[in-house]
C-alpha positions as CSV (number, residue, x, y, z in Angstrom):
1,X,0.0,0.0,0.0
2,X,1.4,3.4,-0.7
3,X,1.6,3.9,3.1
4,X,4.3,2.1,3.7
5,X,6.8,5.1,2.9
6,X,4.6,7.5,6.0
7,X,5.1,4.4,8.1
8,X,8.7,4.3,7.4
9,X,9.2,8.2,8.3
10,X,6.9,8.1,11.4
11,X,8.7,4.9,13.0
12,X,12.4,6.5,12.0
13,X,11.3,10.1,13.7
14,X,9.1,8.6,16.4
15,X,11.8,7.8,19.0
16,X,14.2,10.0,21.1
17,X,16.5,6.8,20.7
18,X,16.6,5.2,17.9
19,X,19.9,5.2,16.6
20,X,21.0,7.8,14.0
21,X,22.6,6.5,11.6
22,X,19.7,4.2,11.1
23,X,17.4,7.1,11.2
24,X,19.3,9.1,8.3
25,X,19.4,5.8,6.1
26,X,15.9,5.3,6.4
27,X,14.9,9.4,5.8
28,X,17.4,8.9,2.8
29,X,15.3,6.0,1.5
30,X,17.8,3.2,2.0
31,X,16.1,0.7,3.7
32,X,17.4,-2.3,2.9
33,X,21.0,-0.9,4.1
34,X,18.6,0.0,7.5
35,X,17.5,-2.8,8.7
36,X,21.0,-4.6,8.2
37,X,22.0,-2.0,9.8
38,X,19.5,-2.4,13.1
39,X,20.0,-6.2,12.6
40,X,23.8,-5.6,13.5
41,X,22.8,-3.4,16.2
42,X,20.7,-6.2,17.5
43,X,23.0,-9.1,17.0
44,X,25.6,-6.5,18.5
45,X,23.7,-6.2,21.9
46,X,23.1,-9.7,22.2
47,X,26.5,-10.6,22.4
48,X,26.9,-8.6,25.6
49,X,23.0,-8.3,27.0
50,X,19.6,-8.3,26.3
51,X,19.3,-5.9,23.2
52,X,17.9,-2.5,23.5
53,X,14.2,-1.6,23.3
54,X,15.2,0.9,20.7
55,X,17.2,-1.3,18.4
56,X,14.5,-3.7,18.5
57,X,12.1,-1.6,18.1
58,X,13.2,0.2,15.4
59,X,14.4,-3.5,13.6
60,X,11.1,-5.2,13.9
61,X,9.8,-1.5,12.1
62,X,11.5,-2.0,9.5
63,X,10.6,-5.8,9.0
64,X,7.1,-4.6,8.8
65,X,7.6,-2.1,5.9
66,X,9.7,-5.0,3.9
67,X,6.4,-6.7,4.4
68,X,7.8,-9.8,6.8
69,X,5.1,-9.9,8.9
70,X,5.9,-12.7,10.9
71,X,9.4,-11.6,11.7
72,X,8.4,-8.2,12.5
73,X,5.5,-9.1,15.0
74,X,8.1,-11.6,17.3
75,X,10.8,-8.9,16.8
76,X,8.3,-6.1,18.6
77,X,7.1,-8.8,21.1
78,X,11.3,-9.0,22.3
79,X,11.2,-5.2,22.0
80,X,8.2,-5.3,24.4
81,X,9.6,-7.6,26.6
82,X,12.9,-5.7,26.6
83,X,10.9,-2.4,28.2
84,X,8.1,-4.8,30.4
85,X,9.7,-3.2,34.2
86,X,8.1,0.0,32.5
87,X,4.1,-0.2,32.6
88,X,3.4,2.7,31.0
89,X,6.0,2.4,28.0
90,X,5.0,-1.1,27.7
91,X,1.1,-0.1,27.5
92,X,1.9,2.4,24.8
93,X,4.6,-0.1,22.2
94,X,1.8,-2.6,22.4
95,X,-0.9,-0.4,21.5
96,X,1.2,1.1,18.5
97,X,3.1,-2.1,17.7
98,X,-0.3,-4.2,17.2
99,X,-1.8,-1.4,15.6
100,X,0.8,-0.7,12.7
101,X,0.8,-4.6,12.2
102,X,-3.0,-4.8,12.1
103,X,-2.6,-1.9,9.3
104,X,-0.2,-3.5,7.2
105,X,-2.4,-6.8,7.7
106,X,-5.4,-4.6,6.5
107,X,-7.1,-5.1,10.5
108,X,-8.1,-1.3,10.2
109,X,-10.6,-1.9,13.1
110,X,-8.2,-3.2,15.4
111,X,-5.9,-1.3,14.0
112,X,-7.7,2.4,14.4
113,X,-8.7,1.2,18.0
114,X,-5.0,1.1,18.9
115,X,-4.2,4.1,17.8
116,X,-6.8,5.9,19.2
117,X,-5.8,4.4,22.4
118,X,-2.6,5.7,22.1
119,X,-4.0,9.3,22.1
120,X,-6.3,8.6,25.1
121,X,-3.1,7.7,27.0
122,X,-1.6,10.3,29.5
123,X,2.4,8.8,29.6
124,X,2.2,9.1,26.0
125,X,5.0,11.5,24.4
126,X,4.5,14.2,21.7
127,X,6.4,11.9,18.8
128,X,4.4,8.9,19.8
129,X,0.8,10.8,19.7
130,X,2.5,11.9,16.3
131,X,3.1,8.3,15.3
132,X,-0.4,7.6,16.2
133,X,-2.1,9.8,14.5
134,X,0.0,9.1,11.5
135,X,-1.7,5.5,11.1
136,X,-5.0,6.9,12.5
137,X,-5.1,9.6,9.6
138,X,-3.9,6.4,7.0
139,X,-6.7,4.0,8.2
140,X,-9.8,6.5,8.0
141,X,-8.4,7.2,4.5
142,X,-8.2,3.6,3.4
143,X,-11.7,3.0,4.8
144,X,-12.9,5.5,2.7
145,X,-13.7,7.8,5.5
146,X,-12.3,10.8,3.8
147,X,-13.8,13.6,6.3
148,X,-12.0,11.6,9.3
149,X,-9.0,11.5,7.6
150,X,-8.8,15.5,7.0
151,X,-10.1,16.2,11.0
152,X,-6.9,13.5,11.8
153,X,-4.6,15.6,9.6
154,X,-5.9,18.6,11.2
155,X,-4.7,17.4,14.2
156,X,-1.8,16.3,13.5
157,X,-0.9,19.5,11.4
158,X,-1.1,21.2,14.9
159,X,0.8,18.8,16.9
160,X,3.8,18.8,14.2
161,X,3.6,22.8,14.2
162,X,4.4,22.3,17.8
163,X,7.0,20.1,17.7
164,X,10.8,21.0,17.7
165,X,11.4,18.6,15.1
166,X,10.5,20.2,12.0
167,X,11.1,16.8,9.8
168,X,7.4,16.0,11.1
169,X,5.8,19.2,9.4
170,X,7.2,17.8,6.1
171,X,5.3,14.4,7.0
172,X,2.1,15.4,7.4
173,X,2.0,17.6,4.3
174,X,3.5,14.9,2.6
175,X,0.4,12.8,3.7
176,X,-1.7,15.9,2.7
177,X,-0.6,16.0,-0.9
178,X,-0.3,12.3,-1.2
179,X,-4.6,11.9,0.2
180,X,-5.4,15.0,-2.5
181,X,-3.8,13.2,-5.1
182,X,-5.6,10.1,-4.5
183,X,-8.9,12.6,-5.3
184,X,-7.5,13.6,-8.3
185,X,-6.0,10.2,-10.0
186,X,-9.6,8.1,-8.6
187,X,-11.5,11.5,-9.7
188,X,-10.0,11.6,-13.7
189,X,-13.0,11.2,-15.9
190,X,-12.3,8.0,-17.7
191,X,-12.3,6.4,-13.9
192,X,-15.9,7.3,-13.4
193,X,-17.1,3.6,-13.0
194,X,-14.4,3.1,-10.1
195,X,-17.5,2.9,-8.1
196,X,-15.7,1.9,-4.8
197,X,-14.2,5.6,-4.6
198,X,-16.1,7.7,-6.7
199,X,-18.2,7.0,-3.8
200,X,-16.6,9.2,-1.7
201,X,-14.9,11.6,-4.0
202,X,-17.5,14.4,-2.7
203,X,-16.0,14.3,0.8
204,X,-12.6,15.9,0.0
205,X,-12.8,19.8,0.6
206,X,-11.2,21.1,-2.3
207,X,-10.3,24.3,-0.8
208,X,-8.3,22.9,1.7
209,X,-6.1,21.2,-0.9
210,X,-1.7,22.0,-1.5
211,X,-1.6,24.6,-4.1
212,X,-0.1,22.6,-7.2
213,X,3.9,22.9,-7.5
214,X,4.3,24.5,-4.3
215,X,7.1,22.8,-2.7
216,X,6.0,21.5,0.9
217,X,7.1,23.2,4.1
218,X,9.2,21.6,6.8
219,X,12.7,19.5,6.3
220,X,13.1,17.7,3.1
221,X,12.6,13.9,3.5
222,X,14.7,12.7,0.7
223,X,12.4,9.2,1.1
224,X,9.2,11.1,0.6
225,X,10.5,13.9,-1.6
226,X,11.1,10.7,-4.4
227,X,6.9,9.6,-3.6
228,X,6.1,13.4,-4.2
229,X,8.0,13.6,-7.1
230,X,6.0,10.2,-8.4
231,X,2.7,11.6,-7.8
232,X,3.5,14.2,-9.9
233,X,4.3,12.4,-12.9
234,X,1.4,10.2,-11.8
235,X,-1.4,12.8,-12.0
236,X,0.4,14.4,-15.4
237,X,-0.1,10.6,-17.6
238,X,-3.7,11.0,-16.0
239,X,-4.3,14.0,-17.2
240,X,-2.8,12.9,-20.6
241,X,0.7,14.9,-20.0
242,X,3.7,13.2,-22.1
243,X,5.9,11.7,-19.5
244,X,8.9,9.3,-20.4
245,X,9.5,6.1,-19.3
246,X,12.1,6.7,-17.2
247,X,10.2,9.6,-15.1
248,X,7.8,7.1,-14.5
249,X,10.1,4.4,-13.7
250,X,12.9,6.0,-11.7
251,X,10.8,5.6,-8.3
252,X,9.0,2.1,-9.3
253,X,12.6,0.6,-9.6
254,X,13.5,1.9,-6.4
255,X,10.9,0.6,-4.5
256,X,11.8,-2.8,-6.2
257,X,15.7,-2.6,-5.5
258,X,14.5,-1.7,-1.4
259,X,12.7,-4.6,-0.9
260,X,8.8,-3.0,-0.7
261,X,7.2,-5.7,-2.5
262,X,3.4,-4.9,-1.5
263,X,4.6,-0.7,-2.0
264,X,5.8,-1.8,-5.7
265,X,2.8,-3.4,-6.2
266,X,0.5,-0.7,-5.3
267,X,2.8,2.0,-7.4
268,X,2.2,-0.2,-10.6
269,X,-1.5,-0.3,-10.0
270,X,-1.1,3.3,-9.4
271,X,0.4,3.9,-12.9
272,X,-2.0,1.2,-14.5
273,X,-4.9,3.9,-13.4
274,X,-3.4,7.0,-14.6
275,X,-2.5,5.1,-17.6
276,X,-6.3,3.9,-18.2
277,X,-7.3,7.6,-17.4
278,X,-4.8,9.0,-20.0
279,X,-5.6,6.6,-22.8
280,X,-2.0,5.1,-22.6
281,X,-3.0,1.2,-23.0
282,X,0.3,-0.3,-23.4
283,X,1.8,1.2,-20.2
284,X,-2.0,0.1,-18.6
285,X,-1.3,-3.3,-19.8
286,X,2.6,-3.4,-18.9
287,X,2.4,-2.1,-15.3
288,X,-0.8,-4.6,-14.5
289,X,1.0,-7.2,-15.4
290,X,4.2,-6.1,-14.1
291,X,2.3,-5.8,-10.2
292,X,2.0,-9.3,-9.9
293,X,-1.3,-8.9,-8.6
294,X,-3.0,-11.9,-10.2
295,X,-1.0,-14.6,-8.7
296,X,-1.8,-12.9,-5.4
297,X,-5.4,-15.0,-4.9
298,X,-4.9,-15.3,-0.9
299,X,-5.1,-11.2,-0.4
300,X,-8.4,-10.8,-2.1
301,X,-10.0,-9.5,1.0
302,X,-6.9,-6.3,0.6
303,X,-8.3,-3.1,-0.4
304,X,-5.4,-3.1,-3.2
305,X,-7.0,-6.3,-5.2
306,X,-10.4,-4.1,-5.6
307,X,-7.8,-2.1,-7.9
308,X,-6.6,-4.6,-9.5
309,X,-10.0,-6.0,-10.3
310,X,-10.9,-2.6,-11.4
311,X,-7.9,-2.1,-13.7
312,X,-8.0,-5.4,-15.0
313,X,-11.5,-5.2,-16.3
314,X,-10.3,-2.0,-18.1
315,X,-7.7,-3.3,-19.9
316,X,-10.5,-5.9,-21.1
317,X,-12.6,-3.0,-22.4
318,X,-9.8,-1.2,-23.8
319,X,-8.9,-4.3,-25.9
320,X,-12.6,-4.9,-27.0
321,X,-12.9,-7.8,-25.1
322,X,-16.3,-7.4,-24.0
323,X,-16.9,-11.4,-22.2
324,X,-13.9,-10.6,-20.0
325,X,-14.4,-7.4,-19.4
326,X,-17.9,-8.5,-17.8
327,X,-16.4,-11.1,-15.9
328,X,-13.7,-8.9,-14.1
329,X,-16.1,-6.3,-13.7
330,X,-18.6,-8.0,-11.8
331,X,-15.9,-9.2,-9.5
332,X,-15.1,-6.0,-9.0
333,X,-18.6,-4.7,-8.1
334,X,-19.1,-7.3,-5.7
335,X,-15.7,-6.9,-4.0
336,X,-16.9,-3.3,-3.8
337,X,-20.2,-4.0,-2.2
338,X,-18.1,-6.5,0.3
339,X,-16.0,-3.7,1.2
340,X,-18.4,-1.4,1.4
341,X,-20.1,-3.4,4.3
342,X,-17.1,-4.4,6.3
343,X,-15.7,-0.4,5.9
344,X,-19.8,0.1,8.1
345,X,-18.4,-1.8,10.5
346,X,-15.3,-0.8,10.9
347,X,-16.7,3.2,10.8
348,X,-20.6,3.6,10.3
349,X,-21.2,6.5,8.8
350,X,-18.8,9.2,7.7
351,X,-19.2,11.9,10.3
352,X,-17.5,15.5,9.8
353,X,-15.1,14.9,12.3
354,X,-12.5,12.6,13.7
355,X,-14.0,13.2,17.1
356,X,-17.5,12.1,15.8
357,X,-16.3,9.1,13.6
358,X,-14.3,8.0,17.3
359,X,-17.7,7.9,18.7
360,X,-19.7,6.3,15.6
361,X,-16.9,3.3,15.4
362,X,-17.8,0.3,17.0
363,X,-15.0,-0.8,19.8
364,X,-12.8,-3.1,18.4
365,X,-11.4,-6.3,20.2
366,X,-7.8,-5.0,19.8
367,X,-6.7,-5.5,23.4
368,X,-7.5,-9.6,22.6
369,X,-5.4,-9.0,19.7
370,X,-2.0,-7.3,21.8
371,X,-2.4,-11.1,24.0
372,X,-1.3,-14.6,23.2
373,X,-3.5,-17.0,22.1
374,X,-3.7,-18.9,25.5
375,X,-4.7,-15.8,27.4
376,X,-7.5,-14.3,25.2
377,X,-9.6,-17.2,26.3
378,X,-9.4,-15.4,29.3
379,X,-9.9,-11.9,27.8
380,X,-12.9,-12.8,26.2
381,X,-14.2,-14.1,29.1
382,X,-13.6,-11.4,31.6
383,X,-15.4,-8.9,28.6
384,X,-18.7,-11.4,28.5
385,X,-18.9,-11.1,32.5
386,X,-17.8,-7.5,32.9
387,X,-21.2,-6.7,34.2
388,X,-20.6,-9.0,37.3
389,X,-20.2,-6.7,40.0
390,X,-18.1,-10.1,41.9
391,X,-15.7,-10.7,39.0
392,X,-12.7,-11.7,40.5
393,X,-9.1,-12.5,38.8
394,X,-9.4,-15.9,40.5
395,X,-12.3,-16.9,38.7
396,X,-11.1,-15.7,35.1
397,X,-7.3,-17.8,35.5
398,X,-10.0,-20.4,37.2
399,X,-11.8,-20.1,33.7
400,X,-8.8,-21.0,31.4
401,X,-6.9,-23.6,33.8
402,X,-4.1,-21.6,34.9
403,X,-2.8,-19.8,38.6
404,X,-3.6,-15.9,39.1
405,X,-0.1,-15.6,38.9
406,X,0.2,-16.6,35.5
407,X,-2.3,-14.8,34.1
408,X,-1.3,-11.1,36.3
409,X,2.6,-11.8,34.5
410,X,0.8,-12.4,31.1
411,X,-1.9,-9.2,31.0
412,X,1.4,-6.9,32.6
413,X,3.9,-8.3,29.7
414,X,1.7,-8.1,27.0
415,X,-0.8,-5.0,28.0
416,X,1.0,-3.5,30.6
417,X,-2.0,-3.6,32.6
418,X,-3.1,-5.8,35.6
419,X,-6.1,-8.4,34.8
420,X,-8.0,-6.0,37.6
421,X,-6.7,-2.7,36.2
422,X,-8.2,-4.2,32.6
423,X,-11.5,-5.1,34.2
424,X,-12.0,-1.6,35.9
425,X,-10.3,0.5,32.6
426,X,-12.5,-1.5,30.3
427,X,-15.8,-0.5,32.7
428,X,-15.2,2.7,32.9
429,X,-15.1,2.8,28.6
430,X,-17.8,1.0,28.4
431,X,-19.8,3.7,30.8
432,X,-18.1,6.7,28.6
433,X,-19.8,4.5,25.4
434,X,-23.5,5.1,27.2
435,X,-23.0,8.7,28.4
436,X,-22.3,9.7,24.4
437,X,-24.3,7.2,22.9
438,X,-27.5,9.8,21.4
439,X,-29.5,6.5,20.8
440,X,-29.6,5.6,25.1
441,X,-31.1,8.3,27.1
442,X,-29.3,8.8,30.1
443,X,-30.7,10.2,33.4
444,X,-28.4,9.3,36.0
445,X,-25.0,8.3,35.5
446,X,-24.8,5.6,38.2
447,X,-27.7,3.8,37.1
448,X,-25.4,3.4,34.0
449,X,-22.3,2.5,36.0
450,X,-24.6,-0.6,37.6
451,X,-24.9,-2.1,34.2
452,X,-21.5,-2.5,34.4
453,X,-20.7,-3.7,37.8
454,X,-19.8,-0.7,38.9
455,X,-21.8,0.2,42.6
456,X,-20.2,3.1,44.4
457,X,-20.8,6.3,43.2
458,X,-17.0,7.0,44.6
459,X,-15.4,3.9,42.5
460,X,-17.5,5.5,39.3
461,X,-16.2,9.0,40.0
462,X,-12.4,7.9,40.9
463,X,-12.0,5.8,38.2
464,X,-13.3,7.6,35.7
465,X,-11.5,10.4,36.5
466,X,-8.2,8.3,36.7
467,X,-8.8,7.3,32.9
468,X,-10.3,10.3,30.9
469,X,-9.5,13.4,33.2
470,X,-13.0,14.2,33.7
471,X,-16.3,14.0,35.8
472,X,-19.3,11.2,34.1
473,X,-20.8,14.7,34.4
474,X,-18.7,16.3,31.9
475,X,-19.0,13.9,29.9
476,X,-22.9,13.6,29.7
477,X,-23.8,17.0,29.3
478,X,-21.5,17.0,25.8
């Protein structure tokens, strides 16, 4: 996904100590020559200790963006482990490792409730509220929930003007211009039957879009300077522009040589629509073929493939090949439809707002998803009986055969939480979800805490206080 290059720049800038010469090779766009270089690190530390959270951290980043998924999930879990004496720090890397891996596994539930969780947290730094709302701003857009996207961007416009480090001003209007180029490629006329986006095409406020040719503020990213450069050569084939080969292909080969298989594929697909939209068939036909997409069968449920479907059925039409063209175009509208569904899910509605759209999403299971398997037996049982007032630890370890010990070490490794912090964090989030849900009248706020095992009008206030920094109250007269 063409993400993969804002993950890359968010993970390199989001730590005070990640090491610099890895940060400058990834800025520079050498990412190969990275992550041998934070594998050393890691091998390095091993030799003498147990490696560094940062080293780790930054190597099982970098895994992720080269697409091994496997790797890069076990690599965050040492990292995790590395930094599990620190509650706070360890809540916060599990949120945002699970959530970046979720992304990149197209998990944009799970993956938009850990970031969002990530801004609810107090311990949480300026760079890693950054991060967050980095992949925050990238899932509403690939759900389709443009107006989301632009309040997220908003947001973290303001936090990067804030921020000492001016590399992250440079970021988010990278992300800007990257999002309003998306509008204009998906929006070229001969795309008009692209139904899955013209759908929401309308939501983009044009006025707030980068003036054309204007060169973005903040430092120069050398890594995103070359995908800004590509988008402009991009949107000139769309509009029927003569652009040579090698314009086109200077930043497709360097995504091959780096190792971004599922960022190569989406750059050819890329070209393959601005090529359909300026009439240029044999480059439409080349680059399809070129993305490898069709022997990629066991991702159909990726937002990419809908794409693919879409520009294959083109190239049919194109070649007068009007049996095949039916075929891959009915795919296509069914895959759309599918989509369409799971993205109601995910985010019902399309509210004006990133605030709003928080409140419209349905809570995701992502804390089952930040545990391993053994324990989210226990999870899932401690969230079906969170309205017993008498839920005890004791009974949930009882539940899944193990000792309370075993399952306090497991929920404070993995969630940086006790099992009776959970159970208390999770009631209070449930009682927030009443208090601003418009559908459930509320008229008092501890007959709402009851529901949820909740029976002392002291243990309501504390608590929630403790969590979101103000009254039930407050909250309920929003």
């Amino acid at each position: 996904m063409f993400s993969t290059v804002y993950f890359a720049a968010s993970s390199a800038l989001a730590s005070d100590d990640t090491p610099s010469n890895v940060v400058s090779k990834i800025l520079d766009g050498h990412l190969i020559e990275a992550s041998h270089a934070a594998a050393q690190l890691v091998d390095t530390d091993a030799g003498h200790a147990q490696p560094s959270h940062a080293n780790l951290q930054i190597h099982g980043d970098l895994e992720l963006a080269l697409g091994r998924h496997e790797e890069a999930e076990e690599t965050h879990r040492r990292a995790q482990k590395a930094i599990r004496h620190d509650r706070d720090g360890l809540r916060i890397a599990s949120c945002r490792n699970t959530g970046w891996l979720a992304f990149f596994r197209n998990q944009f539930n799970v993956a938009l409730s850990c970031f969002k969780r990530i801004g609810e947290e107090k311990a949480a730094t300026p760079r890693q509220r950054l991060d967050a709302l980095v992949g925050a701003t990238l899932v509403s857009f690939h759900l389709g929930c443009v107006r989301s996207a632009c309040g997220r961007l908003a947001k973290l416009a303001e936090l990067a003007a804030a921020h000492d480090d001016r590399r992250w001003i440079y970021v988010v209007e990278a992300i800007r211009r990257d999002l309003f180029a998306q509008h204009e490629l998906h929006g070229a006329e001969r795309l008009a039957d692209h139904i899955y986006w013209r759908s929401v095409l309308t939501e983009f406020d044009i006025a707030e879009a980068p003036v054309r040719g204007s060169a973005p503020e903040g430092t120069a990213l050398p890594l995103l300077a070359g995908r800004l450069a590509h988008l402009r050569h991009l949107l000139s084939l769309a509009e029927g522009g003569a652009i040579g080969g090698d314009e086109l292909h200077e930043h497709l080969n360097w995504s091959r040589k780096s190792g971004l298989a599922d960022y190569h594929r989406s750059l050819c697909l890329e070209i393959t629509l601005a090529a359909i939209a300026g009439q240029v068939r044999p480059l439409a036909e080349s680059m399809l073929d070129a993305s490898g997409a069709a022997a990629s069968q066991g991702t159909q449920h990726a937002r990419w493939y809908l794409d693919y479907l879409y520009c294959r059925a083109k190239v049919m039409q194109q070649q007068m090949r009007t049996q095949e063209f039916s075929h891959y175009y009915g795919r296509y509208a069914l895959a759309s439809i599918q989509h369409v569904r799971t993205d109601n899910q995910s985010m019902s509605g399309a509210p004006a707002d990133a605030a709003k759209a928080d409140r419209a999403a349905p809570r995701s299971d992502d804390v089952s998803a930040r545990l391993p398997a053994k324990y989210r037996r226990a999870y899932r049982y401690l969230m079906d009986n969170l309205d017993q007032k008498d839920l005890s630890v004791r009974e949930v370890a009882s539940h899944i055969g193990v000792t309370e010990r075993a399952i306090q070490a497991a929920f404070k490794n993995h969630l940086g939480l006790s099992p009776s912090e959970l159970i208390r964090r999770q009631r209070m989030e449930r009682i927030r979800d009443d208090l601003l849900d418009d559908d459930t009248p509320v008229t008092r706020v501890l007959d709402v805490a009851h529901k949820w095992g909740v029976r002392h009008r002291s243990t309501l206030i504390n608590g929630y206080r403790r969590v979101f920094e103000e009254a039930p109250s407050q909250t309920m007269g929003r």
